[in-house]
Each structure stands twice: as C-alpha cells, then as structure tokens.
DRENFI-864115 format. One line per 2 residues: number of its first residue (from 1); their letters; for each residue x, y, z of N, C-alpha, C. Coordinates in nm, 3 decimals. Layout:
% residues N
NUM	a	X,Y,Z,X,Y,Z,X,Y,Z  ...
This chain:
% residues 228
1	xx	8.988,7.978,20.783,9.100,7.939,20.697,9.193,7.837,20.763  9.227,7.847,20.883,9.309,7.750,20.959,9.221,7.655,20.973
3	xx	9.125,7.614,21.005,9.030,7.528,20.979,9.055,7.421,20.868  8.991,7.501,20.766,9.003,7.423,20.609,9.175,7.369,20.593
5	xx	9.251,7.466,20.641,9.394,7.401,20.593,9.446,7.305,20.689  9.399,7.305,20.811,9.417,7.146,20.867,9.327,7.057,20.808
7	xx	9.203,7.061,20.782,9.111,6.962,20.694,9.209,6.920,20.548  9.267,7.019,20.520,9.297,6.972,20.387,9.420,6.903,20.365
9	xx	9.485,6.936,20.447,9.617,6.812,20.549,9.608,6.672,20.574  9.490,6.707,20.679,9.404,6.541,20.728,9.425,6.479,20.559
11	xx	9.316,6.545,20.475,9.305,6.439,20.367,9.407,6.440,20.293  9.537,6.543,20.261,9.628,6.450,20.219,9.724,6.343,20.298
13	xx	9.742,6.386,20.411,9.823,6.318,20.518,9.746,6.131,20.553  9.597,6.143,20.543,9.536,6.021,20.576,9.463,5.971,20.380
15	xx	9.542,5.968,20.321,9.549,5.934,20.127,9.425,5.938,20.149  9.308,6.067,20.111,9.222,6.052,20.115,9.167,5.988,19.956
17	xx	9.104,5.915,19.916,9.032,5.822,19.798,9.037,5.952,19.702  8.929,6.046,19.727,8.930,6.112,19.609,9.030,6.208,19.586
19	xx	9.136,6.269,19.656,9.236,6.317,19.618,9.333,6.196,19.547  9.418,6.107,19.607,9.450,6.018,19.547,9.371,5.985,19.396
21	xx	9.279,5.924,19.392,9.220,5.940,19.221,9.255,6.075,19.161  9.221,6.146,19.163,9.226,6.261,19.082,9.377,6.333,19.036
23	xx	9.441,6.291,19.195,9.588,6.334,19.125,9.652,6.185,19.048  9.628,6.073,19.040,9.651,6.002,18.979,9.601,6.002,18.829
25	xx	9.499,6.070,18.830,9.452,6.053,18.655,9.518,6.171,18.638  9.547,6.233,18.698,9.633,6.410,18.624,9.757,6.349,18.540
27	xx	9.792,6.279,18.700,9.953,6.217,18.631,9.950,6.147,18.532  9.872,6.074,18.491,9.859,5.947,18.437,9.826,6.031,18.300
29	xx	9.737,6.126,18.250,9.748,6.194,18.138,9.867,6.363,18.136  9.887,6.315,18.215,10.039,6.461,18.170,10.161,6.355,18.076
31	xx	10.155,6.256,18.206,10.302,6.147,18.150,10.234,6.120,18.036  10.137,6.091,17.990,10.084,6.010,17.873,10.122,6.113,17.744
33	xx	10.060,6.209,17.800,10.032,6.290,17.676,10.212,6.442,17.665  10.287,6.420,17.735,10.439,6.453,17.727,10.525,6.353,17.688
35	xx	10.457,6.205,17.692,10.558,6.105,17.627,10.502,6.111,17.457  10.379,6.168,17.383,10.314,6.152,17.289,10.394,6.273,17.190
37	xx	10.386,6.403,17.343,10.394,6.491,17.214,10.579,6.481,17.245  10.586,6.426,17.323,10.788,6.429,17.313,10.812,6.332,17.196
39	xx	10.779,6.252,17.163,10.801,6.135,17.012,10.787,6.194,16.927  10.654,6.286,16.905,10.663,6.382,16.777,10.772,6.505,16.757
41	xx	10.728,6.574,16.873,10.793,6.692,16.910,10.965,6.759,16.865  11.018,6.627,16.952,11.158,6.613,16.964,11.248,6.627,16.837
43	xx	11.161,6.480,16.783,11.216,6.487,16.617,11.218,6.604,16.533  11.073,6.663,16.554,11.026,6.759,16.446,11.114,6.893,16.495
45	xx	11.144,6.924,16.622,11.205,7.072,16.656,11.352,6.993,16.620  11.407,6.922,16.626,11.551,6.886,16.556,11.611,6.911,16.421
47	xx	11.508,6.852,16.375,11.467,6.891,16.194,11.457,7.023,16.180  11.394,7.150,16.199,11.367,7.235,16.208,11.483,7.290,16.202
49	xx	11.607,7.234,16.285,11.684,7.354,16.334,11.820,7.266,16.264  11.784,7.160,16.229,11.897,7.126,16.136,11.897,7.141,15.967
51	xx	11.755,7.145,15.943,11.748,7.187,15.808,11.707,7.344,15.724  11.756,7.373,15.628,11.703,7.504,15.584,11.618,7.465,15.465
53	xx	11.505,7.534,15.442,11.369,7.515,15.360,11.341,7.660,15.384  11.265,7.700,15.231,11.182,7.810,15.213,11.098,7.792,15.305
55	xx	11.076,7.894,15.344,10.905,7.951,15.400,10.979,7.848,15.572  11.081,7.873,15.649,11.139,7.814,15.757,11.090,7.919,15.845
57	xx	11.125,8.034,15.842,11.098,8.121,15.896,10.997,8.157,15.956  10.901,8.128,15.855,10.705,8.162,15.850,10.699,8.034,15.942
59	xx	10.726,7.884,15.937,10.683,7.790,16.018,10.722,7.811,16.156  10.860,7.879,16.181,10.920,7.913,16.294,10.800,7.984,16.396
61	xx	10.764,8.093,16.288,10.677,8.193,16.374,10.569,8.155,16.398  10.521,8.076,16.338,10.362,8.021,16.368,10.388,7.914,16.504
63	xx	10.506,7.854,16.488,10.541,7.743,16.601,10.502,7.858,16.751  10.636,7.955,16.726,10.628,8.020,16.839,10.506,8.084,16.867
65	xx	10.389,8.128,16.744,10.267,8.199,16.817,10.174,8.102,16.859  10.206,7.944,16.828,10.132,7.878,16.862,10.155,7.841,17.035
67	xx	10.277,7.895,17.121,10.293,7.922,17.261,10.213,7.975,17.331  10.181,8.047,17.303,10.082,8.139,17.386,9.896,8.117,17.327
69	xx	9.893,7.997,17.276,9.745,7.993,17.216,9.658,7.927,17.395  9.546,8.065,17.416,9.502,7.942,17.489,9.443,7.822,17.524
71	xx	9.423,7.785,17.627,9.381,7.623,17.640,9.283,7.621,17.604  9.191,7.723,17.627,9.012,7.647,17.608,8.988,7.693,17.395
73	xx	9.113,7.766,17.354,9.108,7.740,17.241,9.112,7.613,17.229  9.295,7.577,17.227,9.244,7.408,17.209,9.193,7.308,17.234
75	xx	9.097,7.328,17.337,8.966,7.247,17.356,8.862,7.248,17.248  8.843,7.385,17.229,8.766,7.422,17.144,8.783,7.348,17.008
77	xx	8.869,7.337,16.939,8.969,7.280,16.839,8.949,7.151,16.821  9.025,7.087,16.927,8.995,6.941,16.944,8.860,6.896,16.925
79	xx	8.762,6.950,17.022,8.627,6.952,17.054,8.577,6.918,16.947  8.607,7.005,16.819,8.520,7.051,16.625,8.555,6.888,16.621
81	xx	8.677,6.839,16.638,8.715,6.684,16.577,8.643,6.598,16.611  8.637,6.598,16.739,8.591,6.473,16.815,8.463,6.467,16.840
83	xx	8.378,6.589,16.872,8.257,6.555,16.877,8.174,6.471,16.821  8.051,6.402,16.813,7.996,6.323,16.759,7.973,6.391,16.618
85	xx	7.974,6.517,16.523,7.944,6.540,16.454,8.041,6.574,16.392  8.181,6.521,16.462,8.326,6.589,16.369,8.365,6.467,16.357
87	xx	8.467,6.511,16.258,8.554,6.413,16.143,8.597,6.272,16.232  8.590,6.277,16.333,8.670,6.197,16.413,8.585,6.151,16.538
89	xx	8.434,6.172,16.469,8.334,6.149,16.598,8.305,6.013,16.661  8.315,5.934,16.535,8.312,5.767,16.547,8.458,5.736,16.646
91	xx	8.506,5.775,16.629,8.637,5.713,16.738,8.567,5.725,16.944  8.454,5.775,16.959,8.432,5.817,17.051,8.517,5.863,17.181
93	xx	8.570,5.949,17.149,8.690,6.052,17.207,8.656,6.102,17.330  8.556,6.194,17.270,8.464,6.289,17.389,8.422,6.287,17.503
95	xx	8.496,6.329,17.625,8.440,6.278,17.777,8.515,6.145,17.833  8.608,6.127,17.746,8.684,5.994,17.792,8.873,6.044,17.784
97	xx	8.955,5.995,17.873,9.082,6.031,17.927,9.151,6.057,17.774  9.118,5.955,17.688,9.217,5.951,17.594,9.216,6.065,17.493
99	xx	9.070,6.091,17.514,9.030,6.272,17.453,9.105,6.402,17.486  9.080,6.358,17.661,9.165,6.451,17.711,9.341,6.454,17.665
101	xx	9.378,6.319,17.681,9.539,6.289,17.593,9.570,6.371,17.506  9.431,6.386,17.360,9.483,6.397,17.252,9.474,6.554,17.277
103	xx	9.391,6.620,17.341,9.387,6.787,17.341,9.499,6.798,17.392  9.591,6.747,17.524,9.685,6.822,17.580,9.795,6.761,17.472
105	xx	9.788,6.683,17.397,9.943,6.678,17.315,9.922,6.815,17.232  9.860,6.851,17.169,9.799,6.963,17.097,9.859,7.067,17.144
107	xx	9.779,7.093,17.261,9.887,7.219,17.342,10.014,7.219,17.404  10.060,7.071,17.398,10.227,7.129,17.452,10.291,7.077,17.337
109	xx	10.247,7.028,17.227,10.340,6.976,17.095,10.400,7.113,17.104  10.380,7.221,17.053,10.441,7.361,17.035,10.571,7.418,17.145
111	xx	10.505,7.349,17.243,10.628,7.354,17.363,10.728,7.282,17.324  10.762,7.156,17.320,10.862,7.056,17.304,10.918,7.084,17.152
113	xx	10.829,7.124,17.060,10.919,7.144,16.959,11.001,7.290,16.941  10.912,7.355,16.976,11.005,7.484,16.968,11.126,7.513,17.039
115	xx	11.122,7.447,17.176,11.273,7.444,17.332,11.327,7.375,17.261  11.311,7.225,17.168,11.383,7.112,17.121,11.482,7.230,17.008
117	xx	11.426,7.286,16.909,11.480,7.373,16.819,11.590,7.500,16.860  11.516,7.522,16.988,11.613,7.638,17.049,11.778,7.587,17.107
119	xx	11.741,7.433,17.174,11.826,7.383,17.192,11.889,7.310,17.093  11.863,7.259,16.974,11.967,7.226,16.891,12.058,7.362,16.843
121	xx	12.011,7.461,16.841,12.056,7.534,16.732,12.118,7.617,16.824  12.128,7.669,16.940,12.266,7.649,17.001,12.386,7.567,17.008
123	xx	12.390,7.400,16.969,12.442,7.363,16.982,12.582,7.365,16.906  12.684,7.416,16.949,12.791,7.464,16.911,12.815,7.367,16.765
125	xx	12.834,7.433,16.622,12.848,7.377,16.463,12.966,7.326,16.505  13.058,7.349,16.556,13.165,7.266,16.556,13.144,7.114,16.561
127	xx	13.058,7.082,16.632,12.979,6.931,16.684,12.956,6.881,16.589  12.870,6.943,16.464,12.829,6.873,16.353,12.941,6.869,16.261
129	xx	13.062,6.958,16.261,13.182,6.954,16.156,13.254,6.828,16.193  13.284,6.831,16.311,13.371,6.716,16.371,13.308,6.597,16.316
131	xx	13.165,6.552,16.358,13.082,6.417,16.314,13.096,6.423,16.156  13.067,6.535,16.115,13.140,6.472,15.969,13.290,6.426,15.926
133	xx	13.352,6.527,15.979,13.493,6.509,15.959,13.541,6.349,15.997  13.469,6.258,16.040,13.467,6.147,16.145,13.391,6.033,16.023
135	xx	13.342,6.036,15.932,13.295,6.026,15.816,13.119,5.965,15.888  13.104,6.063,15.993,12.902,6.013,16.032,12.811,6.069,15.947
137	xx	12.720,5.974,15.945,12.626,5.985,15.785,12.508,6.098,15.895  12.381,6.160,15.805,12.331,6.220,15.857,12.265,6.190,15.986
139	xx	12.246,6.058,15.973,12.166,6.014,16.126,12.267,6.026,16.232  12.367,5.996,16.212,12.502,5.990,16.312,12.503,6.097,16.352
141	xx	12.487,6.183,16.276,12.517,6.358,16.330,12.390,6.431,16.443  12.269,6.373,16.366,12.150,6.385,16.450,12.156,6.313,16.571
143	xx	12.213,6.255,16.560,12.204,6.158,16.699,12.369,6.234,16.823  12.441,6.248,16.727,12.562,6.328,16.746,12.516,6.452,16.874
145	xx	12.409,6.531,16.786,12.349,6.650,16.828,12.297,6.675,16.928  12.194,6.584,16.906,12.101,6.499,17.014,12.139,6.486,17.131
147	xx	12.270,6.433,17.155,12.304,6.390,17.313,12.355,6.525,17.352  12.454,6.593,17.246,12.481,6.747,17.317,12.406,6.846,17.385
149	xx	12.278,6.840,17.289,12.188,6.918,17.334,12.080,6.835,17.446  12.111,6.708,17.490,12.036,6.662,17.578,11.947,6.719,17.675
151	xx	12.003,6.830,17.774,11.987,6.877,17.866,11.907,7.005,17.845  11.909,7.050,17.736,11.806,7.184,17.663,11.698,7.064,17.660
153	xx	11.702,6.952,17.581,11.531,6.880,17.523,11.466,6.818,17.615  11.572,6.803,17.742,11.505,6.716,17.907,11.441,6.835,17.929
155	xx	11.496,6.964,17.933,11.424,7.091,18.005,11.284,7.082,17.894  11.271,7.105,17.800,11.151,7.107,17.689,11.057,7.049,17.765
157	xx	11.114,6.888,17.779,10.978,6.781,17.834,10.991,6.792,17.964  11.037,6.880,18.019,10.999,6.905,18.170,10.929,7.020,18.138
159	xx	10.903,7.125,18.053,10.818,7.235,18.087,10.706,7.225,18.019  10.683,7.093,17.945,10.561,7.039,17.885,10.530,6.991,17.961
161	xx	10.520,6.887,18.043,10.473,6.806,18.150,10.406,6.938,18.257  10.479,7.040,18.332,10.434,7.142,18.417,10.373,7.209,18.311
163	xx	10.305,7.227,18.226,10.250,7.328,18.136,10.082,7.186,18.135  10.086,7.072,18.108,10.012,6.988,18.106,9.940,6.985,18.218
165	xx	10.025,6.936,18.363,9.959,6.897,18.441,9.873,7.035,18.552  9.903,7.132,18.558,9.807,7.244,18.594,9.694,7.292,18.480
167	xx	9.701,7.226,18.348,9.592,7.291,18.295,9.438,7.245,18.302  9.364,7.317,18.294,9.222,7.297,18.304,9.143,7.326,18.209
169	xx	9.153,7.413,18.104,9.081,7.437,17.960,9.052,7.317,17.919  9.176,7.248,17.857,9.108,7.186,17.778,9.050,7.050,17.851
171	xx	9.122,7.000,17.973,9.021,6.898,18.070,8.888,6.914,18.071  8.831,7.068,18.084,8.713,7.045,18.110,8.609,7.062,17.965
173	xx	8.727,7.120,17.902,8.635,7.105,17.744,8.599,6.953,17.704  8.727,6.904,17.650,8.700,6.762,17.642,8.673,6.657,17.746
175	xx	8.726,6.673,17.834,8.675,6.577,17.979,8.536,6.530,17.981  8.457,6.683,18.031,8.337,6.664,18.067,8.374,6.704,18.250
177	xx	8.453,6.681,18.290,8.439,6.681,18.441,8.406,6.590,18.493  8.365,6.456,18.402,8.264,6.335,18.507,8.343,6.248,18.605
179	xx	8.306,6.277,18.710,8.369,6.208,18.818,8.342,6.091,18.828  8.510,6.000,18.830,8.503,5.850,18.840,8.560,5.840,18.701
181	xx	8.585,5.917,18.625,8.620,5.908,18.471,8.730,5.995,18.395  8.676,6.127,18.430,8.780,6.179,18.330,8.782,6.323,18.448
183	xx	8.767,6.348,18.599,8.773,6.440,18.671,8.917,6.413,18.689  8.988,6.558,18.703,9.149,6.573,18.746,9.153,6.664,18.862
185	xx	9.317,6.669,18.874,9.290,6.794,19.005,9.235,6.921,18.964  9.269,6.982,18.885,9.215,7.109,18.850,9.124,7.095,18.830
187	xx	9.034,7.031,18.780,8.881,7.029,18.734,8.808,7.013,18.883  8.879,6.964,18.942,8.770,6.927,19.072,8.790,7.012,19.140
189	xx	8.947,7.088,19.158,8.933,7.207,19.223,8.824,7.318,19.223  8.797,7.360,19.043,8.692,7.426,19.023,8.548,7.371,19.037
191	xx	8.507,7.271,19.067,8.429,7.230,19.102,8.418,7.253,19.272  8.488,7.210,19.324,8.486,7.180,19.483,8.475,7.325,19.521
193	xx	8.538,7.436,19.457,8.481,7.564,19.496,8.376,7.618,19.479  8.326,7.564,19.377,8.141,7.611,19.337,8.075,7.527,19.436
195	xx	8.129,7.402,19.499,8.015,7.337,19.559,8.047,7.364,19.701  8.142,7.440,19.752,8.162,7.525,19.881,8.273,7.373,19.972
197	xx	8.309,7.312,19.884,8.377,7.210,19.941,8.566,7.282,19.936  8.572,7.345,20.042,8.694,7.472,20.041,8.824,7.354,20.054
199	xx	8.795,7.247,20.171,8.877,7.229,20.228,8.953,7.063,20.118  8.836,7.046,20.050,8.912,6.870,19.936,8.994,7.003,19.838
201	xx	8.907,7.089,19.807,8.993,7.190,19.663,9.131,7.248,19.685  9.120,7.241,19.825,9.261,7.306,19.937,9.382,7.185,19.917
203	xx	9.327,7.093,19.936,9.412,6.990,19.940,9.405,6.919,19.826  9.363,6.911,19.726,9.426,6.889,19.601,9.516,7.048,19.500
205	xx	9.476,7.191,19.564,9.550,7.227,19.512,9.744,7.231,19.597  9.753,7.179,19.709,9.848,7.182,19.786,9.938,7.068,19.705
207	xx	9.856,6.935,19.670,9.904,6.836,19.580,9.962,6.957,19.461  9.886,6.969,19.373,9.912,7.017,19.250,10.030,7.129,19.269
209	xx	10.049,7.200,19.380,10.161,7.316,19.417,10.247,7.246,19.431  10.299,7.104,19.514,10.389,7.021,19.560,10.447,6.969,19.417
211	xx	10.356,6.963,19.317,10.396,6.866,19.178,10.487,6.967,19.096  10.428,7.106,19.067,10.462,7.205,19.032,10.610,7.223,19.077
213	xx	10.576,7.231,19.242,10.753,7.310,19.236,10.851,7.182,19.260  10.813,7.065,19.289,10.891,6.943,19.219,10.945,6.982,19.019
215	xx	10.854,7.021,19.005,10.906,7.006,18.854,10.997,7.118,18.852  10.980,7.237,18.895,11.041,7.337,18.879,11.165,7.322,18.921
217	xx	11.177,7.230,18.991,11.319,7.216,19.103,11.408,7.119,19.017  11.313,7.046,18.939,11.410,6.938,18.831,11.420,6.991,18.668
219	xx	11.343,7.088,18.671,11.377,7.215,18.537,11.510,7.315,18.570  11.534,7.339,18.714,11.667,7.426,18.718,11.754,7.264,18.735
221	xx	11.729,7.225,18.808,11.858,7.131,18.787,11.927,7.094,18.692  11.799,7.054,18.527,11.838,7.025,18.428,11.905,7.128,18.352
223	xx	11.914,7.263,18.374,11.951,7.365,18.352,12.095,7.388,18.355  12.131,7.341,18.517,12.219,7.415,18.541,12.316,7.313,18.529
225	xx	12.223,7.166,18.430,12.341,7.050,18.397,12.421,7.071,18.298  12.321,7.146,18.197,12.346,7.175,18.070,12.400,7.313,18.058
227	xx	12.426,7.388,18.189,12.548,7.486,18.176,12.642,7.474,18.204  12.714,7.348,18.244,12.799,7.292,18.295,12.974,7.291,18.181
C-alpha cells in the first residue's frame, strides 16, 4: 500500500499524460453539462416557486423523486434515445463526450431545479411586495428575486457540478469507456482496478477526492454567504 501511494504521487506530482487527460475530460463534461442543465434548470425551479398552477404539487414531487433516481437508470434512459435504433440514433450520440453531456444534464437537471425552487421560495415575500410597490413589471421582480436568492442557486450549481463529476453510471453507459475518447476519472478508475493497475486508479482517485472536497469547501462558503 505505501508502495502504490508513492507511485500514485509520482504520477500526479510528475502530470502524468493519462491522469491529466482523464481528469481533464471529467472537467470538461461536468462544466459543460452544469452550465446546460443550470440555463434550463435555474429558470424552470424559479418559475416553479414563483407561480401557482394545478397539479404544482404532483410536479413538485416527481421533481424531488426524480433526486434520488439512479445513474445507470439514466444511462439506461438516455441509452433507449440515442442508440442507433432510438429516436435520436441518427444524431450519433453514443460513445462520444457529447452523449455523455446529454445523460449527465438529465441527472443533475433535478438537482439545480429543485435547490433553485427551495431557494426562491425562502426568499423573504417582502422582496417581491417592495419590487412591486416600486412599480417592477414581472421580469423585474424575477430578476429582483434572483439576486436575493443568489447564494441558495450558486449552492444548487455547486452541488450539481460535485454530483456530475464523481459519477460513473451513466459515463460508462453512454461513454463506452473508450480510451482516448470518452474515458474519465471514474471510469478508468474502475477499469485500472480490474486490470490490477492499483497505483494510476490511486492517483486519479486522489485527483477526484482533491476536486470533491474543493467543491465542498466552496458549497459551505457559498452557504455561509447566504446566511449572512
């Protein structure tokens, strides 16, 4: 064990090639696919919690059971679309990064909209009385809202991004795993342990722990901005 964990040092300490790649395509589809589902997301959990509609309730709950769905479901999911024999097979999706994109917006859309909703709807009504009282039309008020609750919807897309970048379901559903293409850290981790390679899987999961409690450390911060 002391062995492998100086080996796995060496290669992050001397940028070893294939760690470097792999945590670079992680990043490169977490940011991608947390800036995708934050554009949808954001808006839609705002709406949610600023408007009342029949059947609100029922959408509420499906949002929230859609939290806990797991990943290699939505691989699975995605997978029916994109495959060559699904609705969406001609786009050739399958085994390529942008596949992987579209599964992980899938699974953290539910994240960002539901924290986005939790955090508007704390946001003290007085906020929205005043912006009217001020004669702001509805966008004014949304936007009004918006900055109040800033620091709840930064936390959202910070726990989408750490919810993205450790997952492996749906990478390896839609991915494929092919190295040089669509391999990430987690995927190669599980790989590098089947192929007895202890000490690269060591040191890309040390990467992936370092990314993790980076995020975690800028999820309380954002926290404890917005208790301020």
């Amino acid at each position: 064990m002391p062995d492998a964990l100086r080996n796995a040092l060496h290669l992050i300490f001397s940028l070893d090639e294939g760690v470097l790649q792999y945590a670079g395509r992680s990043l490169l589809i977490a940011m991608a696919a947390t800036l995708a589902a934050s554009l949808i997301g954001v808006p839609l959990g705002m709406i949610l919690a600023e408007r009342d509609f029949r059947g609100k309730r029922a959408v509420v709950t499906v949002l929230n059971t859609l939290l806990a769905m797991p990943t290699v479901v939505v691989g699975l999911l995605v997978y029916s679309f994109i495959s060559r024999t699904g609705p969406l097979g001609d786009l050739r999706l399958l085994h390529t990064v942008p596949g992987i994109i579209a599964g992980e917006v899938f699974l953290i859309l539910p994240i960002v909209t539901a924290f986005t909703l939790t955090a508007v709807s704390r946001t003290d009504r007085d906020v929205r009385i005043t912006a009217l009282a001020l004669g702001a039309n509805s966008r004014q008020v949304l936007w009004t809202v918006f900055c109040e609750s800033r620091f709840g919807i930064l936390a959202a897309v910070i726990a989408a991004f750490g919810r993205v970048v450790s997952e492996v379901g749906v990478a390896t559903i839609l991915g494929g795993n092919v190295d040089g293409f669509t391999r990430t850290m987690t995927t190669a981790i599980v790989l590098d342990l089947q192929m007895g390679e202890f000490a690269l899987a060591l040191a890309m999961g040390l990467v992936l722990l370092t990314i993790s409690l980076s995020i975690n450390v800028l999820f309380q911060y954002v926290q404890g901005g917005g208790s301020e």
